[in-house]
C-alpha positions as CSV (number, residue, x, y, z in Angstrom):
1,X,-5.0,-31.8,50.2
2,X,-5.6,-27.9,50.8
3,X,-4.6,-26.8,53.9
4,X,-5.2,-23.1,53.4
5,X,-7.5,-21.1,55.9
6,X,-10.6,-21.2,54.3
7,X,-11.0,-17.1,55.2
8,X,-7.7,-17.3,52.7
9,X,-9.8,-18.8,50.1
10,X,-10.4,-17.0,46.8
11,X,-13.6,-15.4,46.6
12,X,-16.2,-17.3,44.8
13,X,-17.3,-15.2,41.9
14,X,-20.5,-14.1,44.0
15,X,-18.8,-12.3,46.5
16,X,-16.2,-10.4,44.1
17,X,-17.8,-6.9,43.7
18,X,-20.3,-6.4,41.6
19,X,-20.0,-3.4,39.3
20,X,-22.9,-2.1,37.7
21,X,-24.1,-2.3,34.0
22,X,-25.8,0.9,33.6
23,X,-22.7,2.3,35.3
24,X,-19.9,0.3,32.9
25,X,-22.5,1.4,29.9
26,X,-22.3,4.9,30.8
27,X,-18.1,4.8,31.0
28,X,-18.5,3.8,27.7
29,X,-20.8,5.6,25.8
30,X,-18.9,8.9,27.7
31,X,-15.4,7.4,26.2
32,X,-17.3,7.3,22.2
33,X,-18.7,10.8,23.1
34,X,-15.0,11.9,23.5
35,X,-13.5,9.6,20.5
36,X,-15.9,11.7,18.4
37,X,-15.2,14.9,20.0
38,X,-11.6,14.1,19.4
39,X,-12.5,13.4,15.2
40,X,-15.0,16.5,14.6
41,X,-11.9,18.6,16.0
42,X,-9.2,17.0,13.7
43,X,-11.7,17.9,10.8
44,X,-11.7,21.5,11.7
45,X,-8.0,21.4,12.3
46,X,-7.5,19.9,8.8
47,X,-9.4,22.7,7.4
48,X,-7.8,25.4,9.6
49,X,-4.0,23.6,9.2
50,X,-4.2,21.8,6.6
51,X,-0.1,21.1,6.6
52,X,0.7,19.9,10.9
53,X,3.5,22.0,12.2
54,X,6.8,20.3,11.4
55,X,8.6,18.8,14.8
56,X,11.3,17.2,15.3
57,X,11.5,14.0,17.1
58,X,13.3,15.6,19.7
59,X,10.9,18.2,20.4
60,X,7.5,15.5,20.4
61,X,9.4,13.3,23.1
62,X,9.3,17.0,25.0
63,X,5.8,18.0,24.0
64,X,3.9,15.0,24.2
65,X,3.0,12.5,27.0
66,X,3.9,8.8,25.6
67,X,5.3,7.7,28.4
68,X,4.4,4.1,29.6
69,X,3.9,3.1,33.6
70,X,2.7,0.7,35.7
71,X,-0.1,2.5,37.0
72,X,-3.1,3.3,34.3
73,X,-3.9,7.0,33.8
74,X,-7.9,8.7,34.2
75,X,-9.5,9.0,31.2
76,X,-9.4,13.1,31.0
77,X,-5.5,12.9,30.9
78,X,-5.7,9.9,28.2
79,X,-7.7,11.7,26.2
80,X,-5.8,14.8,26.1
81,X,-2.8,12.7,25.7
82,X,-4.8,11.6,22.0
83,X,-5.7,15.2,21.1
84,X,-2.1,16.4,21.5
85,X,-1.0,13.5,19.1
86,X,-3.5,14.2,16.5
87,X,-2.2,17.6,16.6
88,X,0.7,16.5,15.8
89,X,0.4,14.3,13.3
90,X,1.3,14.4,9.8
91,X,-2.2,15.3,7.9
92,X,-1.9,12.7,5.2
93,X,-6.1,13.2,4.4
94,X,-5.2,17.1,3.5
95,X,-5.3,18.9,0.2
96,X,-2.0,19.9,0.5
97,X,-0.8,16.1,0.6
98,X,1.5,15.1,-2.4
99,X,3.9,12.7,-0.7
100,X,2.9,9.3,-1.1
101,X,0.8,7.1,-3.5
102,X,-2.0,7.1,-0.9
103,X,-4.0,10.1,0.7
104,X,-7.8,11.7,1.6
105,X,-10.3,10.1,3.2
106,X,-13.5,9.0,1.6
107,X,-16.4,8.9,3.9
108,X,-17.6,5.4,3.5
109,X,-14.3,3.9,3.2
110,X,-13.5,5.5,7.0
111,X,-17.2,4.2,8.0
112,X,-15.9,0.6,6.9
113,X,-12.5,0.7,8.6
114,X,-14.4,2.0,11.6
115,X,-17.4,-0.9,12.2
116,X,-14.2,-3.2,11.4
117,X,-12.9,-1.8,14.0
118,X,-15.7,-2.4,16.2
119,X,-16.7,-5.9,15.0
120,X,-12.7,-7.1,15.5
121,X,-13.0,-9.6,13.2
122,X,-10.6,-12.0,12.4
123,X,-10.0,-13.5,8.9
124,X,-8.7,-16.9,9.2
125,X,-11.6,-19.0,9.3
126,X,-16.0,-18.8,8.9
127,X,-16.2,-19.4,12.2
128,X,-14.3,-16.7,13.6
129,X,-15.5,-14.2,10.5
130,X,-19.0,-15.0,9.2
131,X,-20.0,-12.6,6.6
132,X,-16.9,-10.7,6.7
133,X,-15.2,-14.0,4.8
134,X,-17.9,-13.8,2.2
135,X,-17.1,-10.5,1.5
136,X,-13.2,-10.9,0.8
137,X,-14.0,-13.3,-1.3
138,X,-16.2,-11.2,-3.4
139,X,-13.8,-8.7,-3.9
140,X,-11.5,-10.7,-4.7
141,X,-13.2,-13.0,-7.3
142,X,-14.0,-9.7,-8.4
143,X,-10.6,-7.8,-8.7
144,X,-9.6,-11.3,-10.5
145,X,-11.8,-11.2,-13.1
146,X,-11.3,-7.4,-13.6
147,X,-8.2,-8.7,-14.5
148,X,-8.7,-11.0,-16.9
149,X,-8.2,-14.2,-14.2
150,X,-11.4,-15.7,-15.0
151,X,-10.8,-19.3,-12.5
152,X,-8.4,-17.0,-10.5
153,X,-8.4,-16.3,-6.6
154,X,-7.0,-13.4,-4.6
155,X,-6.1,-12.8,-0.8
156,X,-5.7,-9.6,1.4
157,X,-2.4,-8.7,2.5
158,X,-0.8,-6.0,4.7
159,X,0.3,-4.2,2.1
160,X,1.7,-4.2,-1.8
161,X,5.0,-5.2,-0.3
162,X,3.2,-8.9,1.2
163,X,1.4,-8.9,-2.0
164,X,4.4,-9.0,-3.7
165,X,6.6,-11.1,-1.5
166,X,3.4,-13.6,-2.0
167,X,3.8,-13.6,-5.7
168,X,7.6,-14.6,-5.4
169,X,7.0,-17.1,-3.5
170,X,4.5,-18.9,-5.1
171,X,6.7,-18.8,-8.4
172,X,9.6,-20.2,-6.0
173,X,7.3,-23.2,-5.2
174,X,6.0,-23.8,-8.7
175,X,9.7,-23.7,-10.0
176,X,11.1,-26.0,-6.7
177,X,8.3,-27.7,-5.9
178,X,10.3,-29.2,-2.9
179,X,11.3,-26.1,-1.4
180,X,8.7,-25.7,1.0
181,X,9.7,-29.1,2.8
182,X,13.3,-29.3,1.8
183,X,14.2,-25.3,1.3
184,X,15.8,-24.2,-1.8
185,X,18.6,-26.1,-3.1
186,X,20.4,-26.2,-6.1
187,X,21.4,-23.4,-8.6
188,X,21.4,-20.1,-8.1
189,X,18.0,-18.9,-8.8
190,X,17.0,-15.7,-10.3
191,X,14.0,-13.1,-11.0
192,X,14.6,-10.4,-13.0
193,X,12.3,-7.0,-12.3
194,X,12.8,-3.4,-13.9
195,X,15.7,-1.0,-12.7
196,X,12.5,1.0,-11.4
197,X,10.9,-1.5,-9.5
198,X,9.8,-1.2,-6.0
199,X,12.3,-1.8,-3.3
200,X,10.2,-4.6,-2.2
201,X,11.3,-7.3,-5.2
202,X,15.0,-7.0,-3.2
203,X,14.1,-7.1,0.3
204,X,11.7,-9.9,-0.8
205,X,14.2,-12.0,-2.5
206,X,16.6,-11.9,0.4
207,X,13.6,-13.4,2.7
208,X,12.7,-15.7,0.7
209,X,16.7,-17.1,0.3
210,X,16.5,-16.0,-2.9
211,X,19.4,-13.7,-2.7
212,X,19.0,-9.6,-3.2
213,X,22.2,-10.1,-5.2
214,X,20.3,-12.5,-8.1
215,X,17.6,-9.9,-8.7
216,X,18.8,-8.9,-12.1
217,X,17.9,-5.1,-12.7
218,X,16.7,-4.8,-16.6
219,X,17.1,-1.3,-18.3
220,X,14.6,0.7,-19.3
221,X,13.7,3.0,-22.0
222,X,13.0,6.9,-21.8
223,X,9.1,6.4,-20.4
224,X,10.8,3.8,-17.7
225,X,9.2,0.7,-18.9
226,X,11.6,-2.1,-18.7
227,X,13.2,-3.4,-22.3
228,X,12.3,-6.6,-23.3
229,X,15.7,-7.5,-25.6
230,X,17.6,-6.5,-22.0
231,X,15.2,-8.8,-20.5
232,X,16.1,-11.6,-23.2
233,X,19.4,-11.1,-23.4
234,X,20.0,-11.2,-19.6
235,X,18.3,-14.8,-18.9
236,X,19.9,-16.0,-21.6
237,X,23.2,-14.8,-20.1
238,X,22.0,-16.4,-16.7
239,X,21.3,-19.6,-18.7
240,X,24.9,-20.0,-20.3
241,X,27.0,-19.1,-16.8
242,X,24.4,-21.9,-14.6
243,X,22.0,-20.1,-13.4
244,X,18.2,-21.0,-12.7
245,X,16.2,-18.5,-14.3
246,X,12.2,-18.6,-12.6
247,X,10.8,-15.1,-12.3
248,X,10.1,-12.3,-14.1
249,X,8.4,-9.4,-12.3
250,X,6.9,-6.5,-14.2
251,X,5.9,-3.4,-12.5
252,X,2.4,-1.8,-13.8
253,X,3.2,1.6,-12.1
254,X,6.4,2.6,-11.1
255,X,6.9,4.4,-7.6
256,X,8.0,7.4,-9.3
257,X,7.4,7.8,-12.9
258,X,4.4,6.3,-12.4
259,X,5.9,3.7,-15.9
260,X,4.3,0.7,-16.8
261,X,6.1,-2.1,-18.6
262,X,5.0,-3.7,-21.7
263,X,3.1,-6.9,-20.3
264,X,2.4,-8.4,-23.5
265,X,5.8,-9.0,-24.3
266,X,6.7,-10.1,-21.0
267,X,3.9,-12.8,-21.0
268,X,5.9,-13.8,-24.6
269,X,9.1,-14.1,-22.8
270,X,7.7,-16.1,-19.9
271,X,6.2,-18.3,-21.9
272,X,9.8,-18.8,-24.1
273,X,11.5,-19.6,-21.1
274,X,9.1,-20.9,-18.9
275,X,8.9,-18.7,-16.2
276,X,6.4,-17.5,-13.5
277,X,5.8,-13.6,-14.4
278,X,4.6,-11.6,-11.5
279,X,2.9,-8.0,-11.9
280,X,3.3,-5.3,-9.4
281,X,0.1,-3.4,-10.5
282,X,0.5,-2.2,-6.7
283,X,-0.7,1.2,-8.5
284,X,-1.8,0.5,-11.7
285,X,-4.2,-1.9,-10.7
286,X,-6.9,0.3,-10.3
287,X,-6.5,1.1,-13.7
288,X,-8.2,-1.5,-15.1
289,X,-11.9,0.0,-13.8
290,X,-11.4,2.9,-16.4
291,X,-11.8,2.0,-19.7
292,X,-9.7,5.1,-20.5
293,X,-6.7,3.4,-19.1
294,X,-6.9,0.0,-18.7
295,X,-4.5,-0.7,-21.8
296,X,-1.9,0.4,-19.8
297,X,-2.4,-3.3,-18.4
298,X,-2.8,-4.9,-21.7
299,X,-1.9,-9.0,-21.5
300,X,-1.8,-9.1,-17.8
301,X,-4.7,-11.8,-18.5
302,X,-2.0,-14.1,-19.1
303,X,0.5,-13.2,-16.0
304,X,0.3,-16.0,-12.9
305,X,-0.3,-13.3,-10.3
306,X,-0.4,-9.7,-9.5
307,X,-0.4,-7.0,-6.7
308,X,-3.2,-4.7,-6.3
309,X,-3.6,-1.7,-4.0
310,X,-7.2,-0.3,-3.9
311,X,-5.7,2.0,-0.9
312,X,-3.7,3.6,-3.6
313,X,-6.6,5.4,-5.8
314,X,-9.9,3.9,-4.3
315,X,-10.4,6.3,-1.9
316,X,-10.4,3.7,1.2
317,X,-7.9,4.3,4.1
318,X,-4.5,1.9,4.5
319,X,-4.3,-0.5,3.8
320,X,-6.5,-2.7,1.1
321,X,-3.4,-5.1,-0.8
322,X,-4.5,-8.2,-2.6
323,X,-2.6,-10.6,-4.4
324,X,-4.5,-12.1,-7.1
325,X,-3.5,-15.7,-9.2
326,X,-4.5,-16.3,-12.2
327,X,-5.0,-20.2,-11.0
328,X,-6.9,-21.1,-7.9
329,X,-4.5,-23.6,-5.8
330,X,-1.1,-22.0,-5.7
331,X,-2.0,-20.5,-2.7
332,X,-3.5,-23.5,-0.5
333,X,-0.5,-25.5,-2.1
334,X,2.1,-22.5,-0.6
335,X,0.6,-21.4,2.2
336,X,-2.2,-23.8,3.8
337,X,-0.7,-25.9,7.5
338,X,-2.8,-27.8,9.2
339,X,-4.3,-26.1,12.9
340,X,-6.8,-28.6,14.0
341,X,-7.1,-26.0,17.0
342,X,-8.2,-23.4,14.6
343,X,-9.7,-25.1,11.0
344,X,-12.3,-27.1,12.1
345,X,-14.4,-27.0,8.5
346,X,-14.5,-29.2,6.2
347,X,-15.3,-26.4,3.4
348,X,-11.4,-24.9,3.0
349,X,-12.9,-22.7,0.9
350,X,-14.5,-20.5,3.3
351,X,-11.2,-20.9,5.6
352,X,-8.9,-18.1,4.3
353,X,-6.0,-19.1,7.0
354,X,-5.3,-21.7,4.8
355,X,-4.3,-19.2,1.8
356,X,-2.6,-16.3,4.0
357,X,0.6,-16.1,5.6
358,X,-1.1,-14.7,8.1
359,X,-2.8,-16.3,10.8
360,X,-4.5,-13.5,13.1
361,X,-5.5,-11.2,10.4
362,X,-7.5,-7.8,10.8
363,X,-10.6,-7.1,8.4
364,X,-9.0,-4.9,5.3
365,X,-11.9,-6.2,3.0
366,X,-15.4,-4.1,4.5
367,X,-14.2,-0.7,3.8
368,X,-13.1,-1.7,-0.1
369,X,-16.6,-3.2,-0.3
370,X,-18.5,-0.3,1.3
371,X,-17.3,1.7,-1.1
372,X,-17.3,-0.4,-4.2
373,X,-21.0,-1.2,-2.9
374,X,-21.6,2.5,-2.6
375,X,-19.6,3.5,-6.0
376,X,-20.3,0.9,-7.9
377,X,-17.4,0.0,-11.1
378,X,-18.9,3.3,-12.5
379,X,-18.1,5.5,-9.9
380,X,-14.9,3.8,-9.1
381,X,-13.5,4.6,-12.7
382,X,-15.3,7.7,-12.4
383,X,-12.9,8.9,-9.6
384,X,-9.9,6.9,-10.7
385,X,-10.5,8.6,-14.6
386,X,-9.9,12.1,-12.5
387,X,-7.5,11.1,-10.8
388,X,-5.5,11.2,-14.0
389,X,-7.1,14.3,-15.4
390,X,-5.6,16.1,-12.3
391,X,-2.0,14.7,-12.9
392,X,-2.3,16.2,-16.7
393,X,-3.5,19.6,-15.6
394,X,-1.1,19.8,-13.5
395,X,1.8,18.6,-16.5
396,X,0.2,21.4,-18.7
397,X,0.8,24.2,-15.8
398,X,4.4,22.7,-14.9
399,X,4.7,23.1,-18.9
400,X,3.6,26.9,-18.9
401,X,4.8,28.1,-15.2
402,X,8.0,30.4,-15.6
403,X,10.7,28.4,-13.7
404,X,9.6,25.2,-13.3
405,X,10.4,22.1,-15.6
406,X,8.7,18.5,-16.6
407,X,10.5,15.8,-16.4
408,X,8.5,13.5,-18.5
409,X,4.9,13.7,-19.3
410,X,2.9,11.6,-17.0
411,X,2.2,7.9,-17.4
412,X,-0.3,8.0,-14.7
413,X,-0.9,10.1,-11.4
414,X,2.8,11.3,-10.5
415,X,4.1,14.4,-12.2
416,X,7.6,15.1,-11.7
417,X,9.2,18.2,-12.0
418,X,11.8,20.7,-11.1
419,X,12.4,24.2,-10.0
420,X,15.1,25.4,-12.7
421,X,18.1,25.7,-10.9
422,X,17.2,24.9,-6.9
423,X,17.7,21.7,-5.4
424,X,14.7,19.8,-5.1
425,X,15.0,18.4,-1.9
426,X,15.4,21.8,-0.2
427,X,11.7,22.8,-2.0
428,X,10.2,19.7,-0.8
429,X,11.7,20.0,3.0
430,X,11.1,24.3,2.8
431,X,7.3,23.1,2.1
432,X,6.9,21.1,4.9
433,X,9.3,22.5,7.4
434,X,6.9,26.3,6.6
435,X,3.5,24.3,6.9
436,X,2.8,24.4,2.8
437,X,2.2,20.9,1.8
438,X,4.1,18.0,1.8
439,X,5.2,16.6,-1.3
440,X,8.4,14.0,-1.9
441,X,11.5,13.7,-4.1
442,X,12.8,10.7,-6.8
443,X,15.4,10.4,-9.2
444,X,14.4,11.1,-12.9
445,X,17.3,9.7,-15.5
446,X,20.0,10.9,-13.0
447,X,18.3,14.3,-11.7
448,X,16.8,14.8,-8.3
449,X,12.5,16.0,-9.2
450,X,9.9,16.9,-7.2
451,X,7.0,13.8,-7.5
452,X,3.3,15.3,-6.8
453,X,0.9,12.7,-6.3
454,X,-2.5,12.9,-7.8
455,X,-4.3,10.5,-5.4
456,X,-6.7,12.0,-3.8
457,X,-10.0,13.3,-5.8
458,X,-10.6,15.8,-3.1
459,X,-8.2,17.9,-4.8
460,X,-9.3,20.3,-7.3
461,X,-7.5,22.4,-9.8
462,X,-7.3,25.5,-8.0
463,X,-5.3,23.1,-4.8
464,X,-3.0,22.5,-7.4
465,X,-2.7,26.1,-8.1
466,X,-2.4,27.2,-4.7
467,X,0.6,24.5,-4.2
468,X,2.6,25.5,-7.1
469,X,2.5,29.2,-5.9
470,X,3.6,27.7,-2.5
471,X,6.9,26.1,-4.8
472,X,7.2,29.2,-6.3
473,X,7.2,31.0,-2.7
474,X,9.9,28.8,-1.2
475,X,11.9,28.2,-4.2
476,X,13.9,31.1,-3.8
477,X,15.7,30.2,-0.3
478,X,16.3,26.7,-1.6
479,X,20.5,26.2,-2.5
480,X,21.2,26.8,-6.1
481,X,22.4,24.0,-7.9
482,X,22.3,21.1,-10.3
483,X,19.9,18.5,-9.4
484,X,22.6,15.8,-10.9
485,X,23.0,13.0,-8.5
486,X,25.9,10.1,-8.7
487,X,25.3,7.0,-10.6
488,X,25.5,4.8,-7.3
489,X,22.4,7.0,-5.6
């Protein structure tokens, strides 16, 4: 029985007051007039500043408000809150932006992320998704067939790092096909992935219960492309001391050289010993639009899965990772759990939750297809074909620039180099630290380089000028030395 005072009752929801629809329209068309105020001014700082002022994270704790309460703030100080932050923030959509295997902004690709935005979409099932599931799976019938994985199937990821720790585990459950109800019992399993490849193989193999310490690290030779008699020779040592052999990942694109490993072979040895082979073509994927350089990923027709990035040379904003099978089914068979709460189709095919480790999953797919809708394949190897002109202009004027020196030619889009006789780190951090550019450092056959990036098709020839007079500028109040590092870095 209630035995509250009825003037204690809660207020039916005709007496709570009533705010006005005109009035909660007009708060938010004023907050999108300010959102777009806040953008046209971070595309005249970008032009103006093109490298942010360097902070420390000392000094943005002091100069910026991101401080949490529990009272809200008004709008005016919120949004000056979001201006200061931009201000501050790295400009990764710059022509002074070498750093990372990512970079610019394409205009439809930022229109996509944007209405995805809007639309909050979530991928898991039709229902939830609509259209936005018919799209994915476009892309990613067509990004299989591109390459070569004509009855294939892909999903979008996070990022090239899921993508790959997807691959791994598929193999897992094709070579234990238990594991996923029992875990992984038995033998010591192991992959074996280039002395180049990305961190991720590692870190993924140690989630999986894998074990960082069984992924075997094969040598490479002088272009960094992993050596298939290692390769032989080291399952076959596995073999003889008890080991399970079951992956081979080859990387189509190394982080820094840029390398790609001979896939044909590695689909010979796979095939030999009956393993699952894996290619992170996290970069090089993109690749197989131009018909220029899609040789680079010659075989990879005949791998079980592989990592794609389209963030990485597309021209969309992060992230866009697929991972792609050559077989539909592996990834229902890994990955699908019943929800009754949430799959309520009969048509699984339309469900992508039941082929994602993710459940709630944001919409990654509209911008790649705005733009490939847009671009077209033509356009797409258009811009990924100049892409690698850029990186061999900029290997001929490393080549003829007094004081600088190639470490290799380039395989793809990074060009590493060195200032003869200056420590390479101390360029890179003088760069950023005096609002230059920002570019990053890797480890070339046991030297320290400079690694510019060639992502970005905004960049033009005389950008690549401008930044190697700005190494040439700094170079000087960099530490002379030897770029040698030790053998354990």
């Amino acid at each position: 029985m209630n035995t509250r005072d009825p003037s204690e009752q809660a207020p039916r929801p005709t007496d709570r007051p009533k705010v006005s629809r005109s009035s909660e329209a007009r708060v938010r068309s004023d907050r999108y007039e300010r959102a777009f105020d806040l953008i046209r001014e971070h595309f005249e700082r970008e032009g103006s500043e093109p490298v942010a002022a360097y902070r420390s994270p000392k000094e943005l704790h002091e100069e910026l408000d991101l401080g949490l309460s529990a009272e809200g703030t008004a709008d005016e100080v919120l949004f000056e809150a979001l201006r200061s932050i931009l201000a501050r923030t790295p400009r990764t959509t710059s022509t002074r932006f070498f750093n990372q295997l990512f970079g610019g902004r394409g205009d439809i690709g930022t229109i996509g992320e944007l209405l995805a935005a809007l639309l909050n979409s979530s991928m898991y099932t039709f229902k939830a998704g609509g259209p936005q599931v018919l799209i994915e799976r476009e892309l990613t019938r067509r990004m299989a067939r591109l390459a070569g994985f004509e009855e294939g199937e892909g999903i979008f990821t996070p990022g090239g790092s899921m993508s790959n720790f997807t691959g791994m585990l598929l193999a897992r459950n094709v070579h234990q096909p238990r594991a996923r109800e029992e875990g992984v019992g038995g033998r010591r399993m192991t992959v074996y992935a280039s002395q180049l490849c990305h961190y991720s193989i590692p870190k993924n193999a140690g989630m999986l219960g894998i074990g960082r310490e069984n992924v075997r690290r094969i040598a490479t030779d002088e272009r960094g492309r992993m050596l298939p008699d290692a390769l032989r020779r080291a399952i076959g040592e596995d073999r003889s001391a008890g080991c399970d052999p079951f992956l081979i990942v080859g990387t189509c694109g190394t982080t820094v050289l840029g390398a790609f490993d001979p896939v044909e072979e590695l689909v010979e040895i796979a095939r030999e010993e009956g393993l699952w082979l894996h290619l992170d073509a996290a970069l090089g994927g993109s690749l197989l639009l131009s018909d220029r350089a899609r040789g680079l990923l010659a075989g990879c027709e005949a791998a079980d899965s592989m990592t794609w990035n389209a963030h990485k040379l597309l021209g969309v904003p992060l992230s866009a990772s697929v991972i792609l099978t050559r077989q539909k089914g592996h990834l229902f068979g890994s990955l699908s759990q019943k929800a009754s709460y949430l799959f309520q189709s009969d048509e699984d095919d339309y469900d992508l939750g039941t082929r994602s480790i993710q459940c709630g999953r944001r919409n990654d797919a509209l911008k790649l297809w705005a733009v490939w809708k847009s671009q077209g394949d033509r356009g797409l190897a258009t811009r990924v074909d100049r892409l690698l002109e850029l990186a061999r202009y900029a290997a001929a004027r490393i080549r003829d620039i007094k004081g600088l020196v190639l470490a290799k030619d380039p395989e793809s889009v990074t060009v590493c180099f060195e200032v003869e006789g200056r420590r390479s780190e101390e360029v890179c951090e003088l760069l950023r630290r005096e609002q230059r550019a920002l570019v990053g450092y890797g480890i070339v056959d046991g030297r320290r380089v400079i690694r510019l990036a060639c992502v970005t098709d905004d960049i033009e020839e005389s950008d690549l000028e401008v930044f190697f007079e700005e190494v040439l500028e700094v170079a000087p109040r960099a530490s002379i030395g030897d770029n040698a590092v030790a053998p354990e870095e």
